[in-house]
Each structure stands twice: as structure tokens, then as C-alpha cells.
N, C-alpha and C positions, 0 to 999 in steps of 0.2 A: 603226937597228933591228937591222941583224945584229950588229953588235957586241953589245951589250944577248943579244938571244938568246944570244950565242954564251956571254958572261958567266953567264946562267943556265943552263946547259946542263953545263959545268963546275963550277960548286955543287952542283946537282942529284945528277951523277956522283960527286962528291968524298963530300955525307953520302950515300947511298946507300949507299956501300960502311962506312958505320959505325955499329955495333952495340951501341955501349962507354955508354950511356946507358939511363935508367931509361922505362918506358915511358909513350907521351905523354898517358894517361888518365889518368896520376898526380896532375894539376893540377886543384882544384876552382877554383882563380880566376886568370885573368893579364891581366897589362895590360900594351899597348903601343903605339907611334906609328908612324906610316908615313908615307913620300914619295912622293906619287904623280906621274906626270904623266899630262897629260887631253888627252883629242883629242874635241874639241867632237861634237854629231851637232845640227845644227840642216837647216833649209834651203837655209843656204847650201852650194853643189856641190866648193868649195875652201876647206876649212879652215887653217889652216896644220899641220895634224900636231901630234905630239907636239912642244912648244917650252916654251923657258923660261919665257914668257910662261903658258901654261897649266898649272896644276899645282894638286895638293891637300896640306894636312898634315891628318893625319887624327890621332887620341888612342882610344884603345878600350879597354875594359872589357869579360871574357868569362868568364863562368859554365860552370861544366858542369852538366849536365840532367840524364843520361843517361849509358851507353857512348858513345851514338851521337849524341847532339845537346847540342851549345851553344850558349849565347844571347848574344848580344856589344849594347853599346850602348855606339855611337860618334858623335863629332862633330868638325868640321874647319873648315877655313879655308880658299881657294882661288882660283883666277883660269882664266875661261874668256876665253879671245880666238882670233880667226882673219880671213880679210879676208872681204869683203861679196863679193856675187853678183849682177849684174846680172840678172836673169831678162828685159829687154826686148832686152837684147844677148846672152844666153846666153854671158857672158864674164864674167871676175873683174871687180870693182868695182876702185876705186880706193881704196876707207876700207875700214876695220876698225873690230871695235868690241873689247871687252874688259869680261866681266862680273865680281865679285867674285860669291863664294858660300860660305853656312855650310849646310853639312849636318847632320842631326839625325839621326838613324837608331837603328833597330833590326830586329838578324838574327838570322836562327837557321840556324845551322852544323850541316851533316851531313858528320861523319866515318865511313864507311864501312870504314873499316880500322883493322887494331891491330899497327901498326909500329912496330920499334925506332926508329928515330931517324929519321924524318918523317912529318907526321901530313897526309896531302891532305884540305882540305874541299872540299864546295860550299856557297852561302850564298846566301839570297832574304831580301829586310824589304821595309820601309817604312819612310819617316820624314816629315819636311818641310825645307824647304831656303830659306833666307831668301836671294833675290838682288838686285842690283844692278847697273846696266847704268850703267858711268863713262864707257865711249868708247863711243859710238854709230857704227852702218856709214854709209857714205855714201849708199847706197841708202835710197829711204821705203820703209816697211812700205805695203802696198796695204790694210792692218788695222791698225785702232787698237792697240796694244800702251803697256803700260807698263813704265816705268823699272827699279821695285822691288816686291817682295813677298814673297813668300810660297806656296810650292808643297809641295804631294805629290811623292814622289819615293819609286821602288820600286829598291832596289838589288838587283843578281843577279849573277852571278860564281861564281869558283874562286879555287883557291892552296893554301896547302902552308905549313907550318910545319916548320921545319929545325931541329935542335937544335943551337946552339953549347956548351951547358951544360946543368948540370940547371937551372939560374937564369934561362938568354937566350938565344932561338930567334929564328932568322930567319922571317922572313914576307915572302912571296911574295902575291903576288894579282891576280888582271886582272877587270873586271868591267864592268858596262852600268848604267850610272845613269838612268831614267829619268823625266823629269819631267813632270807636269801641266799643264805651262803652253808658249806659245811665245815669252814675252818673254824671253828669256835673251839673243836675238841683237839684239833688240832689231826684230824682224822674223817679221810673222805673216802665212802661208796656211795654207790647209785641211787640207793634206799628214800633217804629222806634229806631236807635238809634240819640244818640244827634251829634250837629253842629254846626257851626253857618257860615253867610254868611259873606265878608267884602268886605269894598269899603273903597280903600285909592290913596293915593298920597306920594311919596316920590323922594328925590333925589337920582342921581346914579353918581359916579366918573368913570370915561373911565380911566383905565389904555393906556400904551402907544399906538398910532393909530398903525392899524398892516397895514397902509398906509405910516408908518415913515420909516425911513431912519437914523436912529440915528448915525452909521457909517460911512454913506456917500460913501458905497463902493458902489453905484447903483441898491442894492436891497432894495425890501421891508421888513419891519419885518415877513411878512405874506410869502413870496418868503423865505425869511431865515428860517424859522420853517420848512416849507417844506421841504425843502432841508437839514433840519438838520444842519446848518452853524450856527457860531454865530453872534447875529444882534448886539451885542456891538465889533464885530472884524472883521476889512476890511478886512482882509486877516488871516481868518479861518489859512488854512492850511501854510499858512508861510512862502508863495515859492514866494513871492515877485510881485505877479498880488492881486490885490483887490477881493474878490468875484464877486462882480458884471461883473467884465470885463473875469473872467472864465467864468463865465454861457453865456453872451450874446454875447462876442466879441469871445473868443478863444476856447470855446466849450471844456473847462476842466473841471475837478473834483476840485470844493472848496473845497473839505474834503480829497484833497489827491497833497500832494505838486510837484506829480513827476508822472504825469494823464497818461505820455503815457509808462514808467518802463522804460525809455531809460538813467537812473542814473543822469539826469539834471532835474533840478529844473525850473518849468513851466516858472517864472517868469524870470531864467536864460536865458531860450531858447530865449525866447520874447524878453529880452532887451537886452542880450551882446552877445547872436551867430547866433541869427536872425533866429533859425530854428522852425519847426512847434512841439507846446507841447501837442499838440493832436497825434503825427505819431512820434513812436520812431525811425524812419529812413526817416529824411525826404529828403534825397537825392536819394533815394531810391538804396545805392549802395551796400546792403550787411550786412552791417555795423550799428548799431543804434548809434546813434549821440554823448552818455555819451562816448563810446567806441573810438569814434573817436577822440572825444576830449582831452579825459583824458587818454586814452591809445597810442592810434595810433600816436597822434597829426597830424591825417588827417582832411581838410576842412566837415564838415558835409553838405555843401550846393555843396559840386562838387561831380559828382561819379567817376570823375577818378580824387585825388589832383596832383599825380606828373604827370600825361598827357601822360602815356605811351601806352596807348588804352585798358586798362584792370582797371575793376572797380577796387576800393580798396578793398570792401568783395570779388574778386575773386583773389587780393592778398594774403591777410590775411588768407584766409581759404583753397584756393584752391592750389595754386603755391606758397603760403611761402614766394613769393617776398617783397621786402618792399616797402609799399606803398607812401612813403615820395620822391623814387629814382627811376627815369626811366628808369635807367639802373641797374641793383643790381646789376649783378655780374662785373659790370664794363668791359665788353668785345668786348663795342664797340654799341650794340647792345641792344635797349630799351626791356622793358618786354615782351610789348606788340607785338611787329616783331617776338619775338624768340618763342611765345610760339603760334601767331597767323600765322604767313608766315614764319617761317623756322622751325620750332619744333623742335629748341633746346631748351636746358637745362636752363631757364634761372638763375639758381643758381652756373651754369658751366662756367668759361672762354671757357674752348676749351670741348665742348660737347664731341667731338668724341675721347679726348682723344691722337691726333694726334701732338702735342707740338705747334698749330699755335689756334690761339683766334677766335672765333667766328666769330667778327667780322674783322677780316680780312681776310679769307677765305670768307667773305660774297663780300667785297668791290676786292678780286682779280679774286675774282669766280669758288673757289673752293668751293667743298661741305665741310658746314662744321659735315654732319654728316656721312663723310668717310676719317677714319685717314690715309687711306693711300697717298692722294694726299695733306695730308699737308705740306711738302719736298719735293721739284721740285728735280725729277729726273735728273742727267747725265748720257748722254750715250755715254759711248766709243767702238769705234770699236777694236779689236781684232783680234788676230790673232793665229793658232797655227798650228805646223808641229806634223804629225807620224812620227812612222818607216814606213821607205820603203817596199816594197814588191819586192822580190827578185823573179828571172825567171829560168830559165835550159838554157842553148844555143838554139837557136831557138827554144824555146819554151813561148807558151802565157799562158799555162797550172796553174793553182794556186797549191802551194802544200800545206799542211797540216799546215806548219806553217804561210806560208802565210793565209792561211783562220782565223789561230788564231789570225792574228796580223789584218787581216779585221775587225773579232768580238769586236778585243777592241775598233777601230777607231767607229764602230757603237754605242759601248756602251758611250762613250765620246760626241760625235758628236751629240746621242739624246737629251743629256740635253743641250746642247747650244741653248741661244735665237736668233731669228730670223739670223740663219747661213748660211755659204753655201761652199760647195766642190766643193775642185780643182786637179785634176787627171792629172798629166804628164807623158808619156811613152816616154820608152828610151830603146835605143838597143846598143851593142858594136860593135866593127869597123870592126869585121868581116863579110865579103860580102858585096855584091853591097850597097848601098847608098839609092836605091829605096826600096829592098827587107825588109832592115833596118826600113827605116821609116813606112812600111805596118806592119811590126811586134811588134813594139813601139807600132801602132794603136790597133792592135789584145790583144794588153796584158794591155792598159789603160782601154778597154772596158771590159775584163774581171774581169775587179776588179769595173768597174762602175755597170755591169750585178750582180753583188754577192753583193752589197751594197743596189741595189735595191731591191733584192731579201730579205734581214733584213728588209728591211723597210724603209728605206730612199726617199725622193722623188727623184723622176727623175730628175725634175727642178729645182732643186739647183745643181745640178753638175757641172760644166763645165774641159771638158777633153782638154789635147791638148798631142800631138805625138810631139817628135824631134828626132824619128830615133838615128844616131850616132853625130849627131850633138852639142850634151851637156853632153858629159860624165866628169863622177864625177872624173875617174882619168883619165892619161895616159890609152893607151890602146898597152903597150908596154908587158905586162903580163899576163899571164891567170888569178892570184889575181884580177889583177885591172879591167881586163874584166867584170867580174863574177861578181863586184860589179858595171857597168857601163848597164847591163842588169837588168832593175827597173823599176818601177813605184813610183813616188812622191807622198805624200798628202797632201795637206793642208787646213785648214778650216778657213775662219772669220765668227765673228761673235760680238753683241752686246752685252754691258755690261754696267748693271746700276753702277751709285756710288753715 
């Protein structure tokens, strides 16, 4: 036993002082076999110790968990022996027995530390342990026992893994095997049951460092487990970026080839439309970027493409316009004017409907969202005559027909735009010249007083008298008299075309 110490003691001291090795978390799985040898714990008081005769080969299998815990599931092959114990003479027996045993087990390893180059655990399981008792002690059991079976068996212990490489670590371990039964020695009392203690050494194979990179996409093995990616595929998801450069550069999903749902593929975005594959709108105009591209065939990196002052999603979705043409409806007039500084139609040539476009009522300055000024008005003057209004011989009197033939000239004369009347009196050649023309006066006014009186304004009238001065006929007859005793009408006025 001191030698053996002394042997580990110098291992121990030798990797301790070496650092040249990758660290020992780096292994998500290793496996290895160990040589133990066994020093019985039964009832009997003199075992023979550690000997050839007793010993374990042990095969394991170890997961990692955790930083801090791994799960190992092992199984062995092995021989316990020592000599028998007289308990009536409290002196060693004269026979020995010698049991075989297969161990079945599972532990879970706590590493506590994060050391270069040796990793110390502690380890507790369970398992079951199938035994066999070949040479029997010479002493009887004072209790039935039997030969062979089947047991519970709790293993507990320490040790230490040594690195020789990054590939092959030594293994250290000493530990306390405890079992459920007391036939192992082939001898049963009340006291305890049987066990045995072991102290071995074996080698361990590190499967792949979970510090690799086998892929070369810029993660680790141990980074890809986590993240659920796979560490034999740079590009998990198959959108054309590496994992690595999702995670640490572009802050996507490896496991999802299209991270921001905008119908482009991460690796598209990035290298042929230059837009962001984390923000499925990365122009932020309305619009997500698959959409623009593959639908719209608008720029994803501008929010207005055709430059008409209106984003493309408030084309698209809100005004219908098309967002590739800054003018849609081709009327002169970009989208962005008509629907921001004139609020017209911009899907309309002529908004208002009036036969002239948009935009050229914009550029002559008319509205164009009043059709009536899309037609430049003409305006003609005009002109129009009544009937006369006829008199008695010196008289400026109206009579009955004359008031009819007023009524109609008022009913005429209202709907005329911007008009105006013109009133002549006239008298026949009878009597003085002066008396005449005072009489002409007398009878123009009263046909101007009864016009006003309908309604007509004042100030459009204009009256004039000619006495006997402008008769209509000769004034050789009483016919022609009678029709040279009058008043004239007549109106201008304006008229569109």
C-alpha cells in the first residue's frame, strides 16, 4: 500500500503542475475501463486485503448534465475472496471462500471545480450486482444464506481524472460498494451487511471536445447543443448564413430559416437585398420586405420607391396607388400632391368630374375639385325688345292691358343675368311740343313706378322722353297717332356660351 500511495502521489504532482490542455468540461461524452482491486467488508474480522485474488474490471459510460454533474453507467466483472473467521474461537478460520460478481450501476458525478488539467469528482448511485459464492469459508453460517443472486448495491466514493491528452485521461478512484445482502461471504449475522471497498486506476476516451467546432460555422459543440442546432451543419436551418454568424453577427434563429416571417430567407436578406433578417420591414414603410420584393417589386430599403411623398404601405394599403409610379393615374399630378396638397382622387384624371385633368386645372389655376370652372366661360351681351305699352290721348294712365303686358316684361326680365332696362316715352303730334315731351316723361315713369313696384331694381332702369320727336308712324291719322302715343322696352343683358 505505500508504494501504490507513493506511485499516486507522484502522478498527482507531475499533471498538477500542467496547464498545456483544453478544459475538462469540454467532453459531452467519454468512456472508459478501470482495474480495481477489492478489499472485502463482510463479517469476517481478517480479510486478506487488497490481493490478486480480489479485484474488479469495470467498462463506463459518462454524460455530462451540467457544469457540475455527470451521469456515468457502468458495469464489471470481479472476484471477492479472503479467509473465514471463527467467531466460536475468535481466531481466523482455516478455509476461505471466494465470491465472483457483476456490477450494474448508475452515478451521478459531482465535479466541483474548473481545472486545467485534472478534474476531482465525488460519485454516489445505485445499481444491482448479480453474485456467486464458488468457494465456500470453512466456518457454517449460524443463518441460512445462499450461494447466488441478485442484490442492491449503493456505490459512493471519490477520484480524479488526469489528463494524458485531449483524447485519454487517467482515472483515479477509491470507493465503498455497499450491498443489500449478506451472502457474498457466504456467512450471515445480524451485524451488517456485506461490501467491499476498491481502489483502482483506469483509462477514459473523451468523445468529441464540446470546445470543437467540427463545422466551422463559429460555434461550439456545447453552444450548438444548447441551442438545439446541429454541430455537424453550418447552416442548421438552410437559409444560406452559417449558424454561427446567426447567433453572433445577425442575431437570428439557427433553427428557423426565415427568423424575421417577412417570406425571405435570412441568408437572402443579408447577401442579395441587403435588408435587416431580424425586422421583417426593414424600411420601415408599411410593407414587409418578402412583400415588396416578390409582390410589389418595390425597394425594401427606401419607404417611398417611386418618390411621390407617400410611403409604399400607405400606397398599397391605404390609397390603392401603385407604388412602382408617381403618378398613377397619369393626370399630371404625383400621388403624393393629390392626396397631400390638393385632395384629389389620385386614382382620377379629372377628380371633379368636370372634362379637364387634374393636373391641368392645377397648373392654370383652377380648382380642380369644382367641375364647374373646368370650361372657361363666354360671355355675350344681348339684347331683347317688348311689346310696347300703349297710352289714351293725353293720357300717362296704364290700362289693364298695359299692366299685363308689364307683368310679362317683369317675368322675362327676372331671369336675365346681370341685365338692365331701358324705358322711352313718346307722344303724338298733337299739341305743343313742350306739353308733348312733359307727357312722354309722365308716361315713361309710370311704367318705370309699376316695374318697380314687381320688383325690379331702380338702378338698372334708365328712362328717356322724346315727346313728338320719334314717332313710329306719320302722324297724318288717328291709326297712326294712337300707335305713336307709347312707351318702348328694352333689356340687355349677359349670356354665357
Amino acid at each position: 500500500m505505500n508504494k501504490l500511495s507513493l506511485v499516486l502521489f507522484v502522478v498527482f504532482l507531475t499533471f498538477l503542475s500542467t496547464n498545456s490542455f483544453a478544459q475538462f468540461k469540454e467532453f459531452g461524452l467519454k468512456g472508459g475501463i478501470q482495474v480495481n482491486g477489492a478489499l472485502s467488508a463482510t463479517e469476517f474480522e481478517d480479510d486478506n486485503g487488497i490481493a490478486l485474488s480480489s479485484y474488479l474490471f469495470r467498462a463506463f459510460l459518462r454524460f455530462e448534465l451540467s457544469k457540475y454533474f455527470n451521469a456515468e453507467l457502468g458495469a464489471g466483472y470481479g472476484n471477492l475472496s479472503g479467509d473465514d473467521f471463527n467467531y466460536t474461537t475468535m481466531k481466523k478460520g482455516t478455509g476461505e471462500y471466494s465470491t465472483s460478481i457483476i456490477p450494474i450501476d448508475a452515478r451521478l458525478l459531482y465535479t466541483p471545480f474548473d481545472l486545467e488539467s485534472w478534474n476531482p469528482y465525488f460519485y454516489a448511485g445505485i445499481g444491482l450486482m448479480n453474485y456467486n459464492v464458488g468457494t465456500k469459508p470453512g466456518v457454517v453460517s449460524p443463518k441460512p444464506v445462499e450461494a447466488d443472486g441478485w442484490t442492491a448495491v449503493i456505490p459512493i466514493g471519490l477520484g480524479t481524472e488526469i489528463k494524458l491528452s485531449d483524447e485519454v485521461l487517467l482515472d483515479l478512484s477509491v470507493g465503498l460498494n455497499y450491498s443489500m445482502t449478506e451472502n457474498i461471504n457466504f456467512y450471515k449475522i445480524v451485524e451488517f451487511n456485506d461490501g467491499y471497498f476498491n481502489i483502482g486506476a483506469g483509462i477514459t476516451f473523451t468523445g468529441e471536445s464540446m470546445n470543437s467546432d467540427k463545422d466551422k460555422d463559429g460555434l461550439t459543440k456545447r453552444e450548438e447543443l444548447e441551442l438545439g442546432t446541429d454541430p455537424n451543419n453550418p447552416d442548421t436551418d438552410g437559409d444560406g448564413l452559417n449558424d454561427g454568424a446567426e447567433v453572433k453577427q445577425y442575431n437570428t434563429d439557427p433553427k428557423n430559416p426565415d427568423s424575421d416571417g417577412d417570406g425571405l430567407k435570412d441568408g437572402e436578406e443579408v447577401f442579395t437585398y441587403k435588408t435587416n433578417p431580424a425586422k421583417a420591414d426593414t424600411d420601415g414603410d408599411g410593407l414587409n420586405d418578402g412583400d415588396e420584393i416578390l409582390k410589389f417589386k418595390t425597394d425594401p430599403l427606401k419607404v417611398d420607391t417611386d418618390g411621390d411623398g407617400l410611403k409604399d404601405g400607405e400606397e398599397v394599403l391605404k390609397y390603392k396607388t401603385d407604388p412602382l409610379k408617381a403618378d398613377t393615374d397619369g393626370d399630371g399630378l404625383n400621388d403624393g400632391e393629390e392626396v397631400m396638397k390638393h385632395k384629389t382622387d389620385p386614382l382620377k384624371v379629372d377628380t371633379d368630374g368636370g372634362s379637364v385633368g387634374d393636373g391641368v386645372e392645377v397648373k392654370r389655376g383652377t380648382n380642380p375639385l369644382d367641375p364647374s370652372d373646368d370650361v372657361p366661360v363666354v360671355v355675350v351681351d344681348k339684347e331683347q325688345s317688348f311689346d310696347m305699352v300703349w297710352f289714351a290721348l293725353n293720357s300717362y294712365k296704364l290700362s289693364k292691358t298695359a299692366k299685363t303686358t308689364l307683368d310679362n316684361v317683369y317675368g322675362v326680365f327676372a331671369k336675365l343675368e346681370d341685365a338692365k332696362l331701358y324705358l322711352s316715352g313718346h307722344a303724338c303730334a298733337l299739341g305743343p311740343d313742350d306739353y308733348n315731351m312733359k307727357l312722354s316723361t309722365r308716361r315713361v315713369n309710370a311704367v318705370k313706378d309699376y316695374l318697380v313696384k314687381k320688383g325690379i331694381n331702380a338702378a338698372v332702369i334708365t328712362t328717356e322722353s322724346f315727346g313728338e320727336t320719334k314717332p313710329a308712324f306719320p302722324n297724318d291719322n288717328e291709326k297712326n297717332r294712337s300707335k305713336n302715343r307709347r312707351v318702348e322696352i328694352k333689356a340687355t343683358y349677359k349670356e354665357k356660351k
